[in-house]
Every structure is written in C-alpha cells, then in structure tokens.
FINU-975230 format. One record per residue (C-alpha): residue number from 0; residue in one letter; x, y, z. Coordinates in nm, 3 decimals, padded with zeros to 5 digits, always signed. Each point is the difference from the previous one (the first is absolute). Example, Ala and Ser with C-alpha at 12.3 -4.5 7.8 and 13.67 -1.06 7.14 Angstrom:
<recs>
<rec><k>0</k><r>a</r><x>+01.230</x><y>-00.450</y><z>+00.780</z></rec>
<rec><k>1</k><r>s</r><x>+00.137</x><y>+00.344</y><z>-00.066</z></rec>
</recs>
This chain:
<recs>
<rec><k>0</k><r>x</r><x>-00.050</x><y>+00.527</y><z>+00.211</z></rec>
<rec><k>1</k><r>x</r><x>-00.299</x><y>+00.191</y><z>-00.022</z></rec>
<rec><k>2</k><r>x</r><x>-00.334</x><y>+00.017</y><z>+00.087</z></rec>
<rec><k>3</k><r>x</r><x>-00.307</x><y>+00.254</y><z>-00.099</z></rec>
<rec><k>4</k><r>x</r><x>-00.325</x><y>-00.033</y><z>+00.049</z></rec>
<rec><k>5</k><r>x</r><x>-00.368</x><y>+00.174</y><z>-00.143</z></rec>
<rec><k>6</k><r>x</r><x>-00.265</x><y>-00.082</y><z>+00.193</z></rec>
<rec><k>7</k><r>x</r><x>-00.384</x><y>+00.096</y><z>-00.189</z></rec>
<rec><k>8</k><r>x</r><x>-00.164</x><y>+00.164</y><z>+00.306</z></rec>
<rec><k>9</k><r>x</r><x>-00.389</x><y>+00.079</y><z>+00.007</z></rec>
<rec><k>10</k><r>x</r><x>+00.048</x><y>+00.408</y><z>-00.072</z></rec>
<rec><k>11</k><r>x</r><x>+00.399</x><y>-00.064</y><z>-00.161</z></rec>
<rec><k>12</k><r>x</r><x>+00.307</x><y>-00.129</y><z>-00.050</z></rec>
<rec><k>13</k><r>x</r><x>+00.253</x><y>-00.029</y><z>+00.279</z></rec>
<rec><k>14</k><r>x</r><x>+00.370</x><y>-00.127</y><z>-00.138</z></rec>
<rec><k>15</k><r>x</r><x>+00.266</x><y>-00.045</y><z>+00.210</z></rec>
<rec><k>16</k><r>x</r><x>+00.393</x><y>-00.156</y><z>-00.025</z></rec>
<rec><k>17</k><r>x</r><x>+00.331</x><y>-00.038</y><z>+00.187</z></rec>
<rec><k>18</k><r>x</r><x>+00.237</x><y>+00.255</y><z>-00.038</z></rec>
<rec><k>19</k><r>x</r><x>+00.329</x><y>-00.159</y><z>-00.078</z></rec>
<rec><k>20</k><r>x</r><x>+00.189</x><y>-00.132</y><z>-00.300</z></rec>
<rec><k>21</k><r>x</r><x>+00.318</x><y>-00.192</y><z>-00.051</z></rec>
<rec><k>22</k><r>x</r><x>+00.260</x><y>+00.112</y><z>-00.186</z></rec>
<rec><k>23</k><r>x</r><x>+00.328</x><y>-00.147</y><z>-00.165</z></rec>
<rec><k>24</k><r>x</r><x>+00.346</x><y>+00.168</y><z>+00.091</z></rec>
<rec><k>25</k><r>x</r><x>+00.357</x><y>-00.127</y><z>-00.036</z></rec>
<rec><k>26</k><r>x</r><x>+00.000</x><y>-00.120</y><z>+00.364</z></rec>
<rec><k>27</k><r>x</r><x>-00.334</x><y>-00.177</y><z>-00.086</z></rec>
<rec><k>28</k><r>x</r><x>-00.335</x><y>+00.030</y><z>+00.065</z></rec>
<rec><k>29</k><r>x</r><x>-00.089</x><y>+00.367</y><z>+00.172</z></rec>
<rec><k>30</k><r>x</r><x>-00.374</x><y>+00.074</y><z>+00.150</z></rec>
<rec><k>31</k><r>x</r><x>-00.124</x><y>+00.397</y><z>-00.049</z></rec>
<rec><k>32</k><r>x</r><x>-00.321</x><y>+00.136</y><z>+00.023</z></rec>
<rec><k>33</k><r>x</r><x>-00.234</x><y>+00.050</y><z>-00.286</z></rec>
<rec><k>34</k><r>x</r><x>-00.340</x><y>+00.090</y><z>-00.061</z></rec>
<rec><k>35</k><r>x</r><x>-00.203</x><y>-00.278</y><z>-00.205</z></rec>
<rec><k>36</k><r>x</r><x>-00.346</x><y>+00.206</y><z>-00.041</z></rec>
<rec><k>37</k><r>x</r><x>-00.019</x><y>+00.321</y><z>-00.183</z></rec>
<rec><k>38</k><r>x</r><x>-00.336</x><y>+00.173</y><z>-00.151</z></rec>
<rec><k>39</k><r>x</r><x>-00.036</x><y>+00.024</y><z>-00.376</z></rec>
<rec><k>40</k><r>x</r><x>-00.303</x><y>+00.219</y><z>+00.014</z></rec>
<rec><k>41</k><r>x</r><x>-00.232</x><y>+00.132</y><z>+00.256</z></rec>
<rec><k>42</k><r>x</r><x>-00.202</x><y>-00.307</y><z>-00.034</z></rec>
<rec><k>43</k><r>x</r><x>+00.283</x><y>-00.270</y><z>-00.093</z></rec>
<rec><k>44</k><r>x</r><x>+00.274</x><y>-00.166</y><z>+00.179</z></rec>
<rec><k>45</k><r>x</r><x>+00.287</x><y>-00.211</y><z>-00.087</z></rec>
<rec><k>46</k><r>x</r><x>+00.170</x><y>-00.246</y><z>+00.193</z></rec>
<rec><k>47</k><r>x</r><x>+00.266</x><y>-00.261</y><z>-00.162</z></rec>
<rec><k>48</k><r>x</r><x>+00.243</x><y>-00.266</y><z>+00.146</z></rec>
<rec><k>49</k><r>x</r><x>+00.290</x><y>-00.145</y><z>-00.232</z></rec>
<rec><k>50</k><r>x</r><x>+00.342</x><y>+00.215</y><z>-00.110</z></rec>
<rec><k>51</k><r>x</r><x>-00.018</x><y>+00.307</y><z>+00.056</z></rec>
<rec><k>52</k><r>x</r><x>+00.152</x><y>+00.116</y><z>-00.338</z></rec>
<rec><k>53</k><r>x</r><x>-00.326</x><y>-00.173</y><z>-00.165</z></rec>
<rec><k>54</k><r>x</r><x>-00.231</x><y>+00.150</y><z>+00.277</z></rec>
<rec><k>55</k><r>x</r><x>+00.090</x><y>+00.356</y><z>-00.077</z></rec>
<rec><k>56</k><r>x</r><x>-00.064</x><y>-00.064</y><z>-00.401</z></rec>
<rec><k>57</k><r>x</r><x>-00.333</x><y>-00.195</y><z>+00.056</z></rec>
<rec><k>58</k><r>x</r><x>-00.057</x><y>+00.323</y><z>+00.281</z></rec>
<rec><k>59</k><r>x</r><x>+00.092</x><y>+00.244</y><z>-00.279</z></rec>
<rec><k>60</k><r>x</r><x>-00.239</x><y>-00.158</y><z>-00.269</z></rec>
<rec><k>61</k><r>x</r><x>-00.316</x><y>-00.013</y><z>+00.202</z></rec>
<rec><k>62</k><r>x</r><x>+00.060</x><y>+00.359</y><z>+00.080</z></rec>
<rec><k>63</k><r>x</r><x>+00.029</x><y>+00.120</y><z>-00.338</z></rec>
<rec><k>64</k><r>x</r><x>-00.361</x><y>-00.105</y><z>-00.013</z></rec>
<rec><k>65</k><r>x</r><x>-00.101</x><y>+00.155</y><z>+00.316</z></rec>
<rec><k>66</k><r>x</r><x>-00.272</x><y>+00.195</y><z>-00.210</z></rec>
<rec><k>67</k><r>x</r><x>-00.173</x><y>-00.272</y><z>-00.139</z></rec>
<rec><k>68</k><r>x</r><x>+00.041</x><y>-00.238</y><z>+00.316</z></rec>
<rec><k>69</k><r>x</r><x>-00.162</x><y>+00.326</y><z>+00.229</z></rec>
<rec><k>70</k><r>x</r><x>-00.355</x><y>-00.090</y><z>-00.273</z></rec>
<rec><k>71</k><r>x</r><x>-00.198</x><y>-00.350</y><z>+00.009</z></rec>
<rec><k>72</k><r>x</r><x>+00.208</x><y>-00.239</y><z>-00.060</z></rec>
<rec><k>73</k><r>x</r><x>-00.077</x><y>-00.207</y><z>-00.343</z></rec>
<rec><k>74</k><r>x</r><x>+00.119</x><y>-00.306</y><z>-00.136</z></rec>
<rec><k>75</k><r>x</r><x>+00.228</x><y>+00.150</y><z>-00.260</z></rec>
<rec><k>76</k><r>x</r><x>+00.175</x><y>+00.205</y><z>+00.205</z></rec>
<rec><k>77</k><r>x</r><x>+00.063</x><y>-00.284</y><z>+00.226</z></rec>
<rec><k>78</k><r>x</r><x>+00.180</x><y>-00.143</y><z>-00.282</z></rec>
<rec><k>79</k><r>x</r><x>+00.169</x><y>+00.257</y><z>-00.113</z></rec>
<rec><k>80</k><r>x</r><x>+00.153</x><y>-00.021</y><z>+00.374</z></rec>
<rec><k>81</k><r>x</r><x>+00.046</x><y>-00.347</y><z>+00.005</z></rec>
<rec><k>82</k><r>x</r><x>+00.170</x><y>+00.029</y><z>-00.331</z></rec>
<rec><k>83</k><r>x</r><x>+00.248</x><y>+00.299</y><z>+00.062</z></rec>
<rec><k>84</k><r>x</r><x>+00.129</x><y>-00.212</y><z>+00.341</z></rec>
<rec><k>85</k><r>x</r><x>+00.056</x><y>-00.312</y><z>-00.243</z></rec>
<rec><k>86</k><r>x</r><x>+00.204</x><y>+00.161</y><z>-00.244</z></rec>
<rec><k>87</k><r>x</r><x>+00.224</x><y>+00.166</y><z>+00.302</z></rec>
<rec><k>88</k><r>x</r><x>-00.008</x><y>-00.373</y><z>+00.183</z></rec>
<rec><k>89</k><r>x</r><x>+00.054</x><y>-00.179</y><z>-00.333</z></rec>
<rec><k>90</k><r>x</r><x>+00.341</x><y>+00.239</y><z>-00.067</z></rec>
<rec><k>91</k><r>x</r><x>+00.124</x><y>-00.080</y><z>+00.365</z></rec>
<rec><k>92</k><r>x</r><x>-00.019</x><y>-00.406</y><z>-00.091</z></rec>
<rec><k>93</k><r>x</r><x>+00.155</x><y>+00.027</y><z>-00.348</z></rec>
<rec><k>94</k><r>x</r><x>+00.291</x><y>+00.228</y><z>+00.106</z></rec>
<rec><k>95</k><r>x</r><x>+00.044</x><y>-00.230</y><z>+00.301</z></rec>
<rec><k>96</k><r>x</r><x>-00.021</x><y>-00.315</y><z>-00.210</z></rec>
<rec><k>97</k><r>x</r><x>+00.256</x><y>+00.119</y><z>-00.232</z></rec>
<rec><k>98</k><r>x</r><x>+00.238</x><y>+00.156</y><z>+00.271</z></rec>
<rec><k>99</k><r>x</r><x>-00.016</x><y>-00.362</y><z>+00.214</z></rec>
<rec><k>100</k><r>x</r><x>-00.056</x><y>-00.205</y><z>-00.302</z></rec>
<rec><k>101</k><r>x</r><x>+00.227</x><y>-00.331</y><z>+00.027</z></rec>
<rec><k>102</k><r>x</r><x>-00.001</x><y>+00.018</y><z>+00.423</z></rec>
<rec><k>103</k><r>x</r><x>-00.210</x><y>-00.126</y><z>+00.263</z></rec>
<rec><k>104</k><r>x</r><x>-00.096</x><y>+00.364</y><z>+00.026</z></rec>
<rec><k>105</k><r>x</r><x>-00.262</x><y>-00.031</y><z>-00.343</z></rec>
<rec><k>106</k><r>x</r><x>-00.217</x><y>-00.095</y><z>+00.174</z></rec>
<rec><k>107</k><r>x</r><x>-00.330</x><y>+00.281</y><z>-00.037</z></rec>
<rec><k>108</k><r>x</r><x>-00.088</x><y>-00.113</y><z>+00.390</z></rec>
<rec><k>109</k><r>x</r><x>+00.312</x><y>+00.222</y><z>+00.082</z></rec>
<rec><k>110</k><r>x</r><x>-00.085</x><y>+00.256</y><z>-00.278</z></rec>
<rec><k>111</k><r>x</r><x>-00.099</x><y>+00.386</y><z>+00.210</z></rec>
<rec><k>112</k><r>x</r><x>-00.367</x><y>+00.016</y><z>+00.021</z></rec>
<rec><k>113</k><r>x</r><x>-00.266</x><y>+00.209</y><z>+00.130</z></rec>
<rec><k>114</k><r>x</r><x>-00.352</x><y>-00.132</y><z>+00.174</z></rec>
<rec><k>115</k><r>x</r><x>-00.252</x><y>+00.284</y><z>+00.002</z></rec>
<rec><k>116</k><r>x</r><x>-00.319</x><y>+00.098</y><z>+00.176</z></rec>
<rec><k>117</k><r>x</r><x>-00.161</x><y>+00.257</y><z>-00.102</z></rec>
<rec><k>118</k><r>x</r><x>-00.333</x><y>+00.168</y><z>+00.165</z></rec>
<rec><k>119</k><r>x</r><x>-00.285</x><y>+00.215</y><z>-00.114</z></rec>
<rec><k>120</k><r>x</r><x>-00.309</x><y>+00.163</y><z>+00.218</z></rec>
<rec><k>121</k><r>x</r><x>-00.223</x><y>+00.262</y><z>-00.169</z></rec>
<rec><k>122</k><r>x</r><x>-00.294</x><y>+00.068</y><z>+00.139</z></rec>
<rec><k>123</k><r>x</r><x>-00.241</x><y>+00.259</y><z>-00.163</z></rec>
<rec><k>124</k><r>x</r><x>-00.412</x><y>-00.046</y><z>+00.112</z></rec>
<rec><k>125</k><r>x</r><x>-00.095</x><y>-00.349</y><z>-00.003</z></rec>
<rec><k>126</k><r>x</r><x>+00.284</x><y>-00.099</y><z>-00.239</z></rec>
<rec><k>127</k><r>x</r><x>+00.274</x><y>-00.145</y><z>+00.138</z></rec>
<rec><k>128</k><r>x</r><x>+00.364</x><y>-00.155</y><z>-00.157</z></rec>
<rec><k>129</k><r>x</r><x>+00.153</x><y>-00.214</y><z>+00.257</z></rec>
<rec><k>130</k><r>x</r><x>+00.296</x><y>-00.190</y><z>-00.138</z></rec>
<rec><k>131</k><r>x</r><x>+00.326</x><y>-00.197</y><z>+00.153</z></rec>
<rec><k>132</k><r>x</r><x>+00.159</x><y>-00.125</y><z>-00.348</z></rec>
<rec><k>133</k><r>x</r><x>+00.323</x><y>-00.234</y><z>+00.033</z></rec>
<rec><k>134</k><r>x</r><x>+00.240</x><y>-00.001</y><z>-00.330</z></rec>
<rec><k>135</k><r>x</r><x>+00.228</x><y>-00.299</y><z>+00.074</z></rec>
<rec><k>136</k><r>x</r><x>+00.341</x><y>+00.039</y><z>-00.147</z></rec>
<rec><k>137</k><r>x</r><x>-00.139</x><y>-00.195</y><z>-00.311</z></rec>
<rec><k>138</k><r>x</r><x>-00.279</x><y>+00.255</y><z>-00.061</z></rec>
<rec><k>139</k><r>x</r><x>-00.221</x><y>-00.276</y><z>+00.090</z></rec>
<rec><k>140</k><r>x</r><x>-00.254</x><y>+00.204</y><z>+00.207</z></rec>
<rec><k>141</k><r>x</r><x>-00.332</x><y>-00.039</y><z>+00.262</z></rec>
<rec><k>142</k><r>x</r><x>-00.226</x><y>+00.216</y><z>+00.147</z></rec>
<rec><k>143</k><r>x</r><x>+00.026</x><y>-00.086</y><z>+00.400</z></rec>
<rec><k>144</k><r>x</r><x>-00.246</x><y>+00.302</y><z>+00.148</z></rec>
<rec><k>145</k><r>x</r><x>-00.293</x><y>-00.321</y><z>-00.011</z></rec>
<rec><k>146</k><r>x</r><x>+00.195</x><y>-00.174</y><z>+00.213</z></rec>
<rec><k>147</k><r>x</r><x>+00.080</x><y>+00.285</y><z>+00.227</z></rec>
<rec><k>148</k><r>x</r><x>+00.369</x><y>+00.057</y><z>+00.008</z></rec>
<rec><k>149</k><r>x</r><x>+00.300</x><y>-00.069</y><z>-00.215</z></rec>
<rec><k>150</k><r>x</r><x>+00.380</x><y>-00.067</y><z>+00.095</z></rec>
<rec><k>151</k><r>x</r><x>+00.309</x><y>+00.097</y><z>-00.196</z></rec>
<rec><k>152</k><r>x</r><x>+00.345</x><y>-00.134</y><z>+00.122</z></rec>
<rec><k>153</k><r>x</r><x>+00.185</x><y>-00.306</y><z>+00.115</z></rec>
<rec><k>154</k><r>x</r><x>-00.143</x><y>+00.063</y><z>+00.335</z></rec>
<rec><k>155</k><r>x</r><x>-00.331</x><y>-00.024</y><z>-00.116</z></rec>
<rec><k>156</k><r>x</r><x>-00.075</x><y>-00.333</y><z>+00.190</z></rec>
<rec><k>157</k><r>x</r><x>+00.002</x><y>+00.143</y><z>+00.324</z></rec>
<rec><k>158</k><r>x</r><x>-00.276</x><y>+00.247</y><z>-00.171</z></rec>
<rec><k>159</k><r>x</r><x>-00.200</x><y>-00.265</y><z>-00.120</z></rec>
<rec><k>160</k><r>x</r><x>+00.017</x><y>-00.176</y><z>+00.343</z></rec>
<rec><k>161</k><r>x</r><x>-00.129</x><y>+00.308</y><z>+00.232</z></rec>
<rec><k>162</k><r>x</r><x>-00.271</x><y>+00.121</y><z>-00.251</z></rec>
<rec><k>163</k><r>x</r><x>-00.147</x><y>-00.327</y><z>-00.031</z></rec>
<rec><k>164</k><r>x</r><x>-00.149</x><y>+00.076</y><z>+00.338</z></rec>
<rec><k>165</k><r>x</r><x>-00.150</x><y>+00.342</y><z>-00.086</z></rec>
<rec><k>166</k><r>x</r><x>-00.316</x><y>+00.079</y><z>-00.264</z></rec>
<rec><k>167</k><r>x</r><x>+00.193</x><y>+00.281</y><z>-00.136</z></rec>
<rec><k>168</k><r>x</r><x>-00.285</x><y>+00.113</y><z>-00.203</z></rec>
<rec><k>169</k><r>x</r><x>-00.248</x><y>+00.044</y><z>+00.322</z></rec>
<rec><k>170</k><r>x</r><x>+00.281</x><y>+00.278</y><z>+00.150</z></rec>
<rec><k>171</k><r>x</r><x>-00.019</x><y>+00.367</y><z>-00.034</z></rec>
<rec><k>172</k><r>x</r><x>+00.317</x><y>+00.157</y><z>-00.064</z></rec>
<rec><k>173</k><r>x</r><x>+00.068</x><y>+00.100</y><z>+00.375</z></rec>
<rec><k>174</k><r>x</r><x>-00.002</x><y>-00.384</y><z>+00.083</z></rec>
<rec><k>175</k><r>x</r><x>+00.192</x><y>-00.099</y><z>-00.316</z></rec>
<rec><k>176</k><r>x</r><x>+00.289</x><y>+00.217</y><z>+00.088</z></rec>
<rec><k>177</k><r>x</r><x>+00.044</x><y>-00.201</y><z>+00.322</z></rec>
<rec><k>178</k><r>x</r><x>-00.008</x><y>-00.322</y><z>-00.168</z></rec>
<rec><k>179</k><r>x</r><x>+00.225</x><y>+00.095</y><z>-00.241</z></rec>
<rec><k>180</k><r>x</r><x>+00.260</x><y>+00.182</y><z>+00.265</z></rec>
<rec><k>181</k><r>x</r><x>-00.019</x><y>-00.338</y><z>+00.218</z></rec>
<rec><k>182</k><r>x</r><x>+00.082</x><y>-00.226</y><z>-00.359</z></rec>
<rec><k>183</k><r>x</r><x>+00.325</x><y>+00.206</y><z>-00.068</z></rec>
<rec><k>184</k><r>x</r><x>+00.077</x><y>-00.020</y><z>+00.325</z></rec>
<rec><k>185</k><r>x</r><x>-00.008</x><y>-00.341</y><z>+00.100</z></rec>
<rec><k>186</k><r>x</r><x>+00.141</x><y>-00.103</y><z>-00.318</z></rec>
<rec><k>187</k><r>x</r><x>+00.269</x><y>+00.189</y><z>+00.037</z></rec>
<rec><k>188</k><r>x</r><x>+00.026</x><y>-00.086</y><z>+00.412</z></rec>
<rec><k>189</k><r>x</r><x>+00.021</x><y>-00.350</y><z>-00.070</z></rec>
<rec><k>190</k><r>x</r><x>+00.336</x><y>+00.030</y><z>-00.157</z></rec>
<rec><k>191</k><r>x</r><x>-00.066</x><y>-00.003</y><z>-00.365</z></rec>
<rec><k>192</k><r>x</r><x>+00.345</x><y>+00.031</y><z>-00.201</z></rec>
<rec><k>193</k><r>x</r><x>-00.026</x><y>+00.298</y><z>-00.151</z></rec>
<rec><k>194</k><r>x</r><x>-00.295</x><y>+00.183</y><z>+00.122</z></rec>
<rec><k>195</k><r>x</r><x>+00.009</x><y>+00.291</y><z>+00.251</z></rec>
<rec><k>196</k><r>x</r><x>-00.053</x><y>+00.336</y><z>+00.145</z></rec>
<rec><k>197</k><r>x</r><x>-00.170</x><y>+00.262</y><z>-00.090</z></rec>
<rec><k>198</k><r>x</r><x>-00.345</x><y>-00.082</y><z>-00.103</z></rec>
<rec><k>199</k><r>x</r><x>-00.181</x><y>+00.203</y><z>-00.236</z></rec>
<rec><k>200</k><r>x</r><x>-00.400</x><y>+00.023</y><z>-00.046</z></rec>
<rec><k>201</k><r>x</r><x>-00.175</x><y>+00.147</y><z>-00.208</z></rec>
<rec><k>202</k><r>x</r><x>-00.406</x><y>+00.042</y><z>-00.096</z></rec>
<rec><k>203</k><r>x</r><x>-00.222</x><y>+00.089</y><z>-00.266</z></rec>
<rec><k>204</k><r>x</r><x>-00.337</x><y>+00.159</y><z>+00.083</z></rec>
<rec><k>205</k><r>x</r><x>-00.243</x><y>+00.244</y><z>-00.150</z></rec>
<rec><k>206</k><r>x</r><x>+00.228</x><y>+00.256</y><z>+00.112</z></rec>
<rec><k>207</k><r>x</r><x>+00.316</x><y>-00.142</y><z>-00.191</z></rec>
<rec><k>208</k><r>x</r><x>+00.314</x><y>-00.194</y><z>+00.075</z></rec>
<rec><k>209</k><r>x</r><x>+00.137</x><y>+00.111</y><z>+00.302</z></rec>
<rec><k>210</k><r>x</r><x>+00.357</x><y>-00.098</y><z>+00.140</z></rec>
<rec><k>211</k><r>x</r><x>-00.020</x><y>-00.083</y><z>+00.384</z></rec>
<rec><k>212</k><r>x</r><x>+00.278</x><y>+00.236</y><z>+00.226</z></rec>
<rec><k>213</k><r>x</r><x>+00.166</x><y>-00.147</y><z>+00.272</z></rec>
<rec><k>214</k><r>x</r><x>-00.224</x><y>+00.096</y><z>+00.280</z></rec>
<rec><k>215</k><r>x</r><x>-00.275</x><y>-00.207</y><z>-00.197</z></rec>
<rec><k>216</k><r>x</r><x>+00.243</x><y>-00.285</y><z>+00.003</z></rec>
<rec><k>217</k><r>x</r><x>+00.068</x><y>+00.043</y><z>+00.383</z></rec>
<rec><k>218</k><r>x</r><x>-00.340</x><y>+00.006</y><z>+00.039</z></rec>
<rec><k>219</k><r>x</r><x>-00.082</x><y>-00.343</y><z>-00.182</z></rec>
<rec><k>220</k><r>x</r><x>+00.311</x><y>-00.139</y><z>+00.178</z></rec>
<rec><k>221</k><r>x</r><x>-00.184</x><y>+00.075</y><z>+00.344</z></rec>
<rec><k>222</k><r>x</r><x>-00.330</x><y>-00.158</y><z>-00.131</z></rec>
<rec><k>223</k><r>x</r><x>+00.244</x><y>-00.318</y><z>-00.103</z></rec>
<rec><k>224</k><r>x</r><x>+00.116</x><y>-00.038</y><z>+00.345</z></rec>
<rec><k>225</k><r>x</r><x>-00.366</x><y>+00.010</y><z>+00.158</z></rec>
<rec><k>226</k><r>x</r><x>-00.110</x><y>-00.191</y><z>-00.225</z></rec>
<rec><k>227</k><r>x</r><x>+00.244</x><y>-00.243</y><z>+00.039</z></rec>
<rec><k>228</k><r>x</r><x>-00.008</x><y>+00.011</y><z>+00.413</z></rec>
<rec><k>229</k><r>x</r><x>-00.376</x><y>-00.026</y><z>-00.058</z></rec>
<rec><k>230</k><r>x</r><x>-00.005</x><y>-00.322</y><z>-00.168</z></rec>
<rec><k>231</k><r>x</r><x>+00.260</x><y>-00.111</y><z>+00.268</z></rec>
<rec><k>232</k><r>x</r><x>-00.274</x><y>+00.088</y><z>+00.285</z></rec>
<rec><k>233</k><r>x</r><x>-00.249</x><y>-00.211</y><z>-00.194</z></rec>
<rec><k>234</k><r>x</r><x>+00.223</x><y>-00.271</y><z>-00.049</z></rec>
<rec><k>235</k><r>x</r><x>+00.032</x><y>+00.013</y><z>+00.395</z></rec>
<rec><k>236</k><r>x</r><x>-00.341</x><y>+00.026</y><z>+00.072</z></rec>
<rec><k>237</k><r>x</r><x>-00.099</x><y>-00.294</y><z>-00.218</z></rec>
<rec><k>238</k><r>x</r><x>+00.271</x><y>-00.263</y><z>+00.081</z></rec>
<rec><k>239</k><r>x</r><x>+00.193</x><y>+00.134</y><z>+00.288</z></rec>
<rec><k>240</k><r>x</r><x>-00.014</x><y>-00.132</y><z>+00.374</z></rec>
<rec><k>241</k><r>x</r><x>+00.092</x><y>-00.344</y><z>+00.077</z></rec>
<rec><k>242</k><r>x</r><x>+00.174</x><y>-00.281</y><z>-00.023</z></rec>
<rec><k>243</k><r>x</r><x>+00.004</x><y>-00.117</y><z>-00.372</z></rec>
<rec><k>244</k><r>x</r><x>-00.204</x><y>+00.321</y><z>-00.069</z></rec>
<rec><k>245</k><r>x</r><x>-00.299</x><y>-00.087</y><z>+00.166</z></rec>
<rec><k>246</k><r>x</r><x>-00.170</x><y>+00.343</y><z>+00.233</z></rec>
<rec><k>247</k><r>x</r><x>+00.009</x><y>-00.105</y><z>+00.388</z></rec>
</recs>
C-alpha cells in the first residue's frame, strides 16, 4: 500500500508520502524502505503509487522532458505526456495478457500499473502556474490543484478523510507541511497494511523544490504531538467534568 499526497498551498505546493514498499521474495511478501517522491526539475515533482518496475519507466519518461516541463505548461505537451505513459502502460497489459492468457491471472485488474501525481509551481511577477495533475493508470487524467489537494495510492482514503477538514488552498506552505506530516502519519499509525516509516515531504516555492532533512521532519513531528495534545485539552475543556459529561 501506498499513500502520497500534494496539497495546493496559498504560496506552493507541499507533497508528502509514506516511506515503505512491499516487496515479493521466495519466503513471501518482504517490506523495505523506498522513496516514492523524487524532483524532475527545479520546479516539478513526481510522485507515483503502483509496481515499481512501471513507476521507474513512467519516472524516467517525464524526466526526459524535464526541459520542457521546467516552461508553461501547454496542452500539447500535456499530451505528449499523457501519451508516452500510455504506450509504456499499454505494453505492461498486452505482455501480461499474453503471459496469463487462459488463467484467472488475465485479468488487466492484476496487470502492474502505475498511478501518478505530478506537480508544477512557477512563479515569475504576477504570473503564476500552480498545478497537481493525476494520470490514472489508464491515462485518464484531472487537474486536482482547484480542489486543493490530490491523493495517489491505495491508502488514499485515509487522505481524503483528514483533508476534508482542512481548506488546503487558504494555507501557506509552513501550515501545509504540518497538515500534510499529520496525514502520513496517522494513516500510517492507524495500521494501514502496507504503509509506514519514514515520511518524506517535500515543497515547491518561488525558491524551488526543496527536499525536507530530518531535523525538519522532527520538527513537524513535535508540532503533530502539540497539536494533537492541544485538541485533547479542548476536547476536555468543552465536554469534560461530570457525570455523563456534564461540568459540575
């Protein structure tokens, strides 16, 4: 399982995922860590849940246009992405057809697949390209940044159900960072199968994409916890005391 997130901030683009992937072996499944985010250009990133094979070719394709994608982006070269990942996704299903043809295995819902998000923030004067663009394993594709985030990933679920409760698109980055670290997190403290440790965030500003270290992440994981303890003191406050939680 796998969850990654892009959330369309006021001055950027925070994205954020889990950090773990499972893997087949002959003793069965195996879990190893893996990074899920990676920047195509100073001004792009990539994030993608699915096979991994498929991940790395669809990864490999969009940066192979990292010059054009680094410009305003256009409809044409939108297709031109859109149609280099369905030729590499088409391939997968035929070859897997054919292999598994004749067994319950045929079946393109089991075929390797990849489910991409990929960002854009450019900012130059008063112009300004803000874009969170999801490229389903189909190539069918949507443009989420008006809705203020978009999810990649089986976990995505637990996304949708935290973010519902934030207006993304009223946070600065700073803020949008924390929302994002607390998503991962509880998603991934709630026991998903699949997710886990370590998180990885990333923004895009004026200034660039920027990778966050690990003291940034101990940071946010701090602000997490007071949140967190916060909203527990409010909770108190508001329907603690008494019998049947009435104040005496």
């Amino acid at each position: 399982m796998t969850l990654i997130i892009a959330l369309a901030c006021k001055n950027g683009i925070v994205m954020a995922s889990d950090g773990q992937a499972t893997g087949g072996s002959a003793g069965g499944p195996i879990k190893m860590p893996i990074q899920k985010i990676y920047s195509i250009n100073n001004h792009v990133l990539f994030g993608a849940s699915g096979s991994v094979g498929v991940i790395q070719k669809s990864r490999l394709i969009i940066s192979s246009l990292s010059q054009e994608l680094d410009k305003e982006w256009d409809f044409d070269l939108m297709e031109r992405v859109r149609d280099s990942l369905f030729r590499v996704y088409k391939n997968e299903i035929d070859r897997h057809r054919a292999f598994y043809q004749g067994t319950p295995q045929e079946d393109i819902q089991n075929a390797p697949i990849a489910d991409v998000l990929l960002c854009n923030f450019i900012k130059k004067g008063n112009n300004e390209q803000k874009i969170i663009w999801h490229i389903a394993p189909d190539c069918s594709d949507e443009m989420l940044d008006e809705i203020g985030y978009g999810c990649s990933g089986s976990g995505d679920v637990f996304a949708h159900t935290l973010l519902k409760n934030y207006s993304v698109r009223d946070l600065d980055v700073e803020k949008g960072k924390i929302v994002a670290y607390r998503v991962i997190k509880e998603a991934i403290e709630i026991g998903a199968y699949g997710l886990g440790e370590p998180i990885d965030i990333w923004t895009i500003t004026e200034k660039g994409c920027k990778r966050l270290t690990k003291e940034e992440l101990m940071a946010l994981d701090d602000a997490y916890n007071s949140w967190k303890e916060i909203e527990r003191e409010i909770f108190e406050k508001v329907y603690g005391g008494g019998e049947n939680g009435d104040e005496t």
